[in-house]
N, C-alpha and C positions, 0 to 999 in steps of 0.2 A: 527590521520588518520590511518585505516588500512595499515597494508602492500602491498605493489605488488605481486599482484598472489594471494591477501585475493578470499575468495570466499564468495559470497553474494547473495541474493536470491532476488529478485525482486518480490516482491506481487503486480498485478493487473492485467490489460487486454493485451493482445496481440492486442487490436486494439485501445489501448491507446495514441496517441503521445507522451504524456509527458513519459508514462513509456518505452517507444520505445528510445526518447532521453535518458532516462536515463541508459538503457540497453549498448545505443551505448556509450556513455562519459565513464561510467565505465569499458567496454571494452578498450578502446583506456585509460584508466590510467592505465592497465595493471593486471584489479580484472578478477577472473573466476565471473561470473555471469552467473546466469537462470533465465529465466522469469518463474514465475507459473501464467496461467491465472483463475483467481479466479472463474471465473464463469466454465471452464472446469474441476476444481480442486478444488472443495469447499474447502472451510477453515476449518480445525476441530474445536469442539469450543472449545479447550488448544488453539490454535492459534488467531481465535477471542478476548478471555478472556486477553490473552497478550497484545492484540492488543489495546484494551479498557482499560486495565489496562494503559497502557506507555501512550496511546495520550486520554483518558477519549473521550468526546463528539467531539471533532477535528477531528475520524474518519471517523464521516460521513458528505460526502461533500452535505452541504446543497444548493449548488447551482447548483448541478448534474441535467439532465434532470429524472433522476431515482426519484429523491426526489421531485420533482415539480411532478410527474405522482403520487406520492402517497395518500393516502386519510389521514385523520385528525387521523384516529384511529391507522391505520400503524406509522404515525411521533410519536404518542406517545411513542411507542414502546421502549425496553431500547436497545441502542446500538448497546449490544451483538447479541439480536435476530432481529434486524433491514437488519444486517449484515447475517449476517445467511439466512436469507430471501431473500433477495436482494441484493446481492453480488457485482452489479455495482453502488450500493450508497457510498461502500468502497471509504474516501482518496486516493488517488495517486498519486504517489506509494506508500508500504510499503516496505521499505529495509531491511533486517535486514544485518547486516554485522558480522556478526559472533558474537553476542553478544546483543552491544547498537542495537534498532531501530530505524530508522530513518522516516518519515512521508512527503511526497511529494518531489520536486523538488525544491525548492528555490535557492537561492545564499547559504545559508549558508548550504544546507546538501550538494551541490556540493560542499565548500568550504571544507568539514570535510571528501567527500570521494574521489575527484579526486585528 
C-alpha cells in the first residue's frame, strides 16, 4: 500500500461516479490526489501505450454507453487508437500511484490503496 500523503493521479471523467468515489476514499486515507479529466485533457499516446500495455484489452469498457454508440469498424480498432479516439470508452478509473497502475474500483484496488 502506498504511504500517506502518496500522491496519485486519478485518470477519467469528472462526471464520473465511480472516479468521484474514488477521488473522495483516497482523500480521506490521507493520498494528495488529482483528478485528470480525460476528455478535457487528452491522454498522450506514452500514456495510452502504458495504459494498454499494464491492463492489454481491460481498458476498454465494453459495456460503456460510448462502446454500445460505436459502429463495427471503430470496435475493431486496436485499443491504443480506440482510446485516443474516444476517450470516455476508457476503464474507470486509472490510478496510477506513483508507480504500479491500478484499473477501476473494485474491492481489491481499494483494498491495496486505502
Amino acid at each position: 500500500m502506498p504511504e500517506k500523503g502518496a500522491r496519485m493521479i486519478v485518470y477519467g471523467l469528472k462526471t464520473c461516479d465511480t472516479c468521484r468515489k474514488a477521488v473522495k476514499a483516497l482523500q480521506g486515507a490521507g493520498h494528495d490526489v488529482r483528478l485528470v479529466d480525460v476528455r478535457a485533457a487528452p491522454l498522450t499516446p506514452d500514456q495510452i501505450e502504458a495504459f494498454v500495455a499494464t491492463f492489454g484489452e481491460k481498458i476498454v469498457n465494453r459495456r460503456s454507453t460510448t462502446w454500445r454508440g460505436l459502429s463495427e469498424v471503430e470496435r475493431a480498432l486496436p485499443e491504443a487508437d480506440l482510446v485516443a479516439a474516444h476517450p470516455s470508452v476508457m476503464k474507470r478509473p486509472v490510478i496510477d500511484a506513483g508507480g504500479p497502475l491500478y484499473l477501476g474500483w473494485d474491492a481489491g484496488v481499494r483494498a491495496a490503496l486505502t
